[in-house]
N, C-alpha and C positions, 0 to 999 in steps of 0.2 A: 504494500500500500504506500503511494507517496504522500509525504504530508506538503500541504501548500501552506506558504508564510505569508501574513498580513501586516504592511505597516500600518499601526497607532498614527493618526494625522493630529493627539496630540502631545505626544512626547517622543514619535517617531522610531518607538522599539520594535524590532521582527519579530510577533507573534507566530506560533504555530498553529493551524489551525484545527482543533480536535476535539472533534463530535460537535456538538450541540452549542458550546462554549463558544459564546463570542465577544468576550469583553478581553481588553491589554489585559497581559501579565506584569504588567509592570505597574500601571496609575487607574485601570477599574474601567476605563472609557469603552464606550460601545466600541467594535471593529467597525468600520463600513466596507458594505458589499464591493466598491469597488472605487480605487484610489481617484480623486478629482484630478490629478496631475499625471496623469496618465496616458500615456502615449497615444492608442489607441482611440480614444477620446477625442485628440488635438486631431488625426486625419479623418475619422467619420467625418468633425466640424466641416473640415476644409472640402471635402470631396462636397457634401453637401452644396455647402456656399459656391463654390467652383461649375457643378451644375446648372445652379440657381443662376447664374450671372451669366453662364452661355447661354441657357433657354432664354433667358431674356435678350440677350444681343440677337438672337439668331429672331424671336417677335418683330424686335425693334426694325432688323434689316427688312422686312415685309412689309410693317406697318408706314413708316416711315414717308411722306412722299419722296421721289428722286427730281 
């Protein structure tokens, strides 16, 4: 079984995480399910946005008169 490590976002320690238990071992704090500054996180945004901005160029070029 692998165990996965959570960091505490507020005292920053590597939790283990097992079974049921989701609070730091270190200062009591909830774990959260998944870090805010996380990579993963930063490209969904971007892909998203990046989309969003070409469907709109590509409206705009139709709409637009010439």
């Amino acid at each position: 079984m692998s165990q996965t490590t959570k960091t505490c976002l507020f005292c920053q320690t590597e939790n283990t995480c097992e079974g049921e238990k989701n609070q730091c071992q270190h200062c009591g704090m909830e774990l959260p399910d998944k870090h805010p500054n996380d990579r993963n996180t930063g490209v969904r945004f971007f892909f998203k946005a990046f989309w969003l901005i070409a469907l709109f160029c590509i409206v705009m070029v139709f709409y637009l008169p010439r």
